[in-house]
N, C-alpha and C positions, 0 to 999 in steps of 0.2 A: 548509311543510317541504320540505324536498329531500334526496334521496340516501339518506344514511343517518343523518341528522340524528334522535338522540334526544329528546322532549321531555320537559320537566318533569312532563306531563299532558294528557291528551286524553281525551275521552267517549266510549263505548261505545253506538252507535247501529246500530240492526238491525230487522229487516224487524219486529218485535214492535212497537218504538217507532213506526215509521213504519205499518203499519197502524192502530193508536188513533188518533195523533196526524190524517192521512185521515179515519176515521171522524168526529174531533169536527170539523173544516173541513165534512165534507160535510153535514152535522147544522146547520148553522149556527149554532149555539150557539160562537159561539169568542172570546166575552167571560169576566165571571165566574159566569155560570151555567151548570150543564151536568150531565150525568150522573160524568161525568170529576170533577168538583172533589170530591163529595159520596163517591166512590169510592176517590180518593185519602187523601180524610181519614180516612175507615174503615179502610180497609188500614191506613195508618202508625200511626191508634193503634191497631189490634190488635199492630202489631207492635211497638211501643214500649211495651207494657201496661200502655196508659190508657186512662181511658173516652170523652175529648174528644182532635179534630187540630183546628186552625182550618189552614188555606191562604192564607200570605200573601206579599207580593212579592218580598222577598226575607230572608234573615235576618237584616240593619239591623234592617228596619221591622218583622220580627219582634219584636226586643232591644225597641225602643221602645214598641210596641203592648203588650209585659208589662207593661213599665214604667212605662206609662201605666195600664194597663188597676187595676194595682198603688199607684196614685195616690200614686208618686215625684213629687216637687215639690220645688222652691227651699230651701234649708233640712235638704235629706235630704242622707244619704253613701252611697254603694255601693261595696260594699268587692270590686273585682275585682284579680287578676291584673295583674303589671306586664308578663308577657311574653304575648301575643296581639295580632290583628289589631286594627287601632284601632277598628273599628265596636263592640267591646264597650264601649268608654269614650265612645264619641259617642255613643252609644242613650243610656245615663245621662246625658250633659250635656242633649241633646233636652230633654229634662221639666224642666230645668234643676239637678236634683240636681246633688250635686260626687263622681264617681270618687274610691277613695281607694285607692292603689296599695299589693298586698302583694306580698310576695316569692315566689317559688317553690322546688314540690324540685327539686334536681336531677336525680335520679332520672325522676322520669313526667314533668317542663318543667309538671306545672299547681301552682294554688294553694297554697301550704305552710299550714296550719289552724294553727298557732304565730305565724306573721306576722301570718291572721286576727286573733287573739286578739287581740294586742297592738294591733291600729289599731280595736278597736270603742271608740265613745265614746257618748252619747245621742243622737248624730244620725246613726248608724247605723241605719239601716232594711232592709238588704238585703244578701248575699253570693251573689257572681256566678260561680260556678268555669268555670272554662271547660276542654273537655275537649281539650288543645292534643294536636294533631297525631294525634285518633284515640286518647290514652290517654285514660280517662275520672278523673277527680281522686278525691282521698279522701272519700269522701261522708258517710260515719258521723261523722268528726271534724265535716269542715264544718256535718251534721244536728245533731251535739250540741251545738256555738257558736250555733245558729240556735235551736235552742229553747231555751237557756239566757237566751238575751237577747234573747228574741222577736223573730226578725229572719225575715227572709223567704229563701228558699234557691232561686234561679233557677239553671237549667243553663242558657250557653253550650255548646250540642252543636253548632254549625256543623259540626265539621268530623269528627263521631263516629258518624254511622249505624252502629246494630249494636254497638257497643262495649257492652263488658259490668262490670259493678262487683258482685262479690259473684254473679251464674249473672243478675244483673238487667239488662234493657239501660239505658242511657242516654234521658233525655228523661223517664222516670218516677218517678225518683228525691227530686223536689224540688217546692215548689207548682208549677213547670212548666218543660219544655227550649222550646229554640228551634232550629232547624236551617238548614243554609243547601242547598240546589240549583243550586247554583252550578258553572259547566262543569266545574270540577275535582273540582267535588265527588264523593261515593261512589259515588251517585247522585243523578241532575240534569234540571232542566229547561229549562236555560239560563240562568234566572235565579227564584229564589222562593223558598219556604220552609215554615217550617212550625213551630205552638206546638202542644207537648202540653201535656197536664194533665186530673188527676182531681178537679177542684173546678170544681163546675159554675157556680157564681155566678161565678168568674173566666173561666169560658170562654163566659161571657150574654155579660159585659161586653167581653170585649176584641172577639168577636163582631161588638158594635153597633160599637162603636170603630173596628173594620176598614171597615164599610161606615157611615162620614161620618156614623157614631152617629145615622141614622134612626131613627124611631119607627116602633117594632111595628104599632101602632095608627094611625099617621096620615100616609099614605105622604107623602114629602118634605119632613117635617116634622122636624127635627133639633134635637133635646133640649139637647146638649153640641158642643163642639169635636170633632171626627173627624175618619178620614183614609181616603185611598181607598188602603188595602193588601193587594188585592187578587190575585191569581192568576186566570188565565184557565184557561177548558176546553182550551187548545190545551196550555197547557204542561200543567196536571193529566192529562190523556192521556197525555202523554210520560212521564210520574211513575207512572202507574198501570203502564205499562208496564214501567220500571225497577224499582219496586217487586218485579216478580215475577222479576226477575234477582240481588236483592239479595243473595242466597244465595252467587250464584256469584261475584259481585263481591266478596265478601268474601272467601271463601275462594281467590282468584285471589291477594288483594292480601297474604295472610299465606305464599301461598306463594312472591310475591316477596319476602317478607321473609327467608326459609329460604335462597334464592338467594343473597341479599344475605350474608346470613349464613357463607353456603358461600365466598365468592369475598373478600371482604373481610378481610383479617387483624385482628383487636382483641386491644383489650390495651394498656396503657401511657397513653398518651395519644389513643386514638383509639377512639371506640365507637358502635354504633349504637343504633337503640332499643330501651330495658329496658322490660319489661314487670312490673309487681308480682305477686306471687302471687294478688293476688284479685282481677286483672284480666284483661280478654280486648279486646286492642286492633283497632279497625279499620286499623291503621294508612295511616292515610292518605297520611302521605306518609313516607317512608324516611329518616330524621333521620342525619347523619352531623354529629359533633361531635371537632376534633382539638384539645388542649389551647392545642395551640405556634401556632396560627393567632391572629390579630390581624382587626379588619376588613382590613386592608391586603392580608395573607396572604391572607387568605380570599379578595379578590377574584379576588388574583394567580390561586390555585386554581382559580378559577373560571372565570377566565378559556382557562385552560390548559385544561379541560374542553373548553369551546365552542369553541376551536382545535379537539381533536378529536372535533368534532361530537356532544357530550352537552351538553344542557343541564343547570342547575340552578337552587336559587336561595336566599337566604340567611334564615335564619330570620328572625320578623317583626321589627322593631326595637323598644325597650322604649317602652312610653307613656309615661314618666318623661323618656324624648330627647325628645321629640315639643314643638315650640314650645308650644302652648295646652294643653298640662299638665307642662311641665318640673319637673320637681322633682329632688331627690340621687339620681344613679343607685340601686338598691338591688341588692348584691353578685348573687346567685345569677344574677337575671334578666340585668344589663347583663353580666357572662360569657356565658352562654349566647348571647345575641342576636350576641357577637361571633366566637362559635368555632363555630357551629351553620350546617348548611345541608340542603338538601334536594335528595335525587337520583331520577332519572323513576322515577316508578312508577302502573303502570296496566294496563286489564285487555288491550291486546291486545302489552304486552311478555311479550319469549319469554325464555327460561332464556338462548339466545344472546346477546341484548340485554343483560343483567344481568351475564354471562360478559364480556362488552366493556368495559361501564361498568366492574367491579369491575377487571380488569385496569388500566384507565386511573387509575383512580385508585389504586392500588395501586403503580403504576410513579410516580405525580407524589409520593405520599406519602415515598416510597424517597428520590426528586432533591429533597423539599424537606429531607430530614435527618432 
């Protein structure tokens, strides 16, 4: 970065991170055993409020390791989201289940529970909501489709540390969340992650599953297929660390959002993120959505931004475009993915910064008509 070049995102690293993180180097323990990993996991489920965290390498092999742990196989469907990152559709193909794409509200960008409905068949086994961009999805509806036709209910929380549904957070919600620590992420550890859940036979198994499904009883002896999805002591440090900033990360990132709010004009065709009455978003990333934009527009936009030195970047593309799951656009999501984009937000932007960005794009919005 140079100058006065905005980014999209950046982590939050300070003399707290970097003492643990020292501490587990100099300890030598800085594989995946340590005081740090068993620390990390405690913290995040107290704070997620469950009784089990596993710590795994990142939230891919998070997604997979449910899904596995979940004994998804060939022949299953999972019914996720048309609009999120691809790793939510690639963890289901892994075990080689088939993704079965639903539409979204427009409103919070996650799963619509009426689209649900209508794609369950008998080889439906599971519904994936994913909590896109920091809102957390409608969980009651998606709870009542799930136990009406005995289906399993996974959070995709990647991108939701802290977000709340109903005074609940996110990650406890469902037989289990997944989360991602990813640089961008909330909080991070560069790279890894993380399964909740309050059913302990699922959290034996995925467990063994994470460590190349050893046997308890017979060291190096391996029962089933496993996988090494692991997390080290160096990052779980860094994690423990962040953990105990989470507070202020959060409430940093909603009062960029108030900022955004202040300097931004909406209305008409141009809005940023809504939040539902019985939600409490982390918002992770600052969603700006204007009707009259096209991909084309939007790049144009975009581009006109990074001339003046703010980055951005455009919501994720629909799993429905995507070559090895193409299927018929589905209206709400392939809108969204073409009018939608994301603007910096993070913990050491100032009210200055946000006064900058909102002008700029406030003056490009004017000249584009």
């Amino acid at each position: 970065m140079t100058g006065n070049f905005i980014p999209i995102s950046r982590p939050s690293i300070g003399e707290l991170e970097e003492k643990f993180v020292m501490d587990a180097v100099r300890s030598g323990w800085v594989s995946s055993i340590g005081r740090y990993i068993e620390e990390f996991e405690a913290s995040f489920a107290r704070y997620c409020g469950t009784e089990y965290a596993i710590t795994v390498s990142n939230g891919t092999t998070g997604l997979h390791l449910a899904f596995a742990a979940l004994g998804l196989g060939p022949g299953d469907e999972v019914i996720i989201p048309d609009l999120t990152f691809v790793a939510t559709a690639n963890a289901v193909a892994y075990t080689g289940a088939k993704p079965v794409l639903a539409d979204i509200d427009p409103e919070t960008l996650c799963i619509d529970p009426a689209s649900v409905e209508s794609l369950i068949t008998t080889k439906t086994r599971a519904i994936v909501p994913v909590h896109l961009y920091g809102h957390p999805a409608d969980m009651d509806a998606l709870a009542a489709l799930a136990e009406a036709h005995d289906l399993v209910l996974i959070e995709d929380a990647a991108e939701a540390h802290g977000a709340e549904y109903k005074g609940r957070r996110v990650g406890g919600l469902s037989a289990c969340g997944v989360f991602s620590f990813y640089g961008n992420k909330i909080i991070t550890t560069g790279e890894g992650g993380m399964l909740t859940t309050n059913d302990r036979a699922l959290y034996e198994r995925a467990r063994r599953l994470r460590d190349h499904a050893m046997s308890k009883e017979r060291r190096y002896f391996h029962e089933e297929l496993g996988y090494n999805y692991r997390m080290t002591n160096l990052q779980a440090a860094l994690g423990v660390a962040q953990m105990q900033r989470i507070g202020e990360f959060l409430n940093r990132r909603a009062e960029i959002m108030s900022w955004y709010e202040a300097v931004i004009p909406t209305g008409g065709d141009v809005r940023l993120n809504r939040v539902r009455n019985w939600a409490k978003s982390a918002f992770w990333m600052v969603c700006l959505e204007v009707d009259r934009f096209d991909e084309t527009r939007r790049q144009t936009f975009m581009d006109a931004l990074k001339t003046e030195g703010i980055d951005s970047r455009p919501y994720f593309s629909t799993i429905s475009s995507l070559p090895m799951y193409k299927q018929k656009p589905l209206p709400v999501s392939i809108r969204k993915a073409q009018t939608g984009l994301n603007l910096p937000s993070f913990f050491e932007l100032t009210r200055k910064d946000v006064e900058r960005v909102g002008g700029v794009v406030t003056d490009l919005l004017k000249r584009a008509g």
